[in-house]
C-alpha positions in Angstrom: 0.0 0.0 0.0 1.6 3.4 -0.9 2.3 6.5 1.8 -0.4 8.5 0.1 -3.6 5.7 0.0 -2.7 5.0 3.3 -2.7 8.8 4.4 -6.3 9.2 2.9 -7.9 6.3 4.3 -6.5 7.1 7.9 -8.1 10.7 7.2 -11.2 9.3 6.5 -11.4 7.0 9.5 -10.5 10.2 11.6 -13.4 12.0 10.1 -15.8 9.6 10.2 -14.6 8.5 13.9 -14.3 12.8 14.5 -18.6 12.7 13.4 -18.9 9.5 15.2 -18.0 11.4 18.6 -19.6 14.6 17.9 -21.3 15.9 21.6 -25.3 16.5 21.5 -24.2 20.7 21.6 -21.2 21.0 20.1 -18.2 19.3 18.1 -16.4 17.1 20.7 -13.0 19.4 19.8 -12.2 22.3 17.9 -9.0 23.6 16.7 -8.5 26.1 14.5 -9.2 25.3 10.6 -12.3 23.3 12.0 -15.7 24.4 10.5 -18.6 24.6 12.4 -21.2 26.9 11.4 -25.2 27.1 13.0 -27.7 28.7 11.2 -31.1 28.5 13.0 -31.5 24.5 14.1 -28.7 23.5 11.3 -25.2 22.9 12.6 -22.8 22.3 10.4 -19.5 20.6 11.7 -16.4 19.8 9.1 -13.5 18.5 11.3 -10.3 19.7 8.6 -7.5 20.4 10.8 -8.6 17.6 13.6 -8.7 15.0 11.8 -5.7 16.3 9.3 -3.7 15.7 13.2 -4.9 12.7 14.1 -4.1 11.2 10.8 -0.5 12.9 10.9 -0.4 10.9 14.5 -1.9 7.8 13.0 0.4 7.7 9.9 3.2 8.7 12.1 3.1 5.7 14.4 1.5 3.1 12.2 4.6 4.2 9.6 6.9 3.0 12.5 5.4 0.2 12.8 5.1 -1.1 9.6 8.3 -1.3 8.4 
């Protein structure tokens, strides 16, 4: 498996795991370069820069590991 399919599927597991967690009231973390956006009764939550670090964490130690 190359570097860059394994970097995009470990961004989309930290996305969808980022959703997954997402608190009743609010995103469960925000960092800057997060989107979250409420309009009326319609919030909006994009987790960029999250789960961009927890897949440079992810990548980082499974990269270790691997070879």
């Amino acid at each position: 498996m190359t570097y860059i399919k394994l970097f995009f599927i470990l961004y989309f597991i930290s996305a969808v795991f980022l959703f997954i967690l997402k608190r009743r009231g609010k995103p469960p973390m925000l960092i800057p370069g997060d989107l979250y956006r409420r309009v009326g009764n319609i919030k909006i939550y994009i987790p960029l820069a999250s789960s961009l670090v927890i897949t440079l964490i992810l990548f980082a130690l499974l990269n270790k590991y691997i070879k």
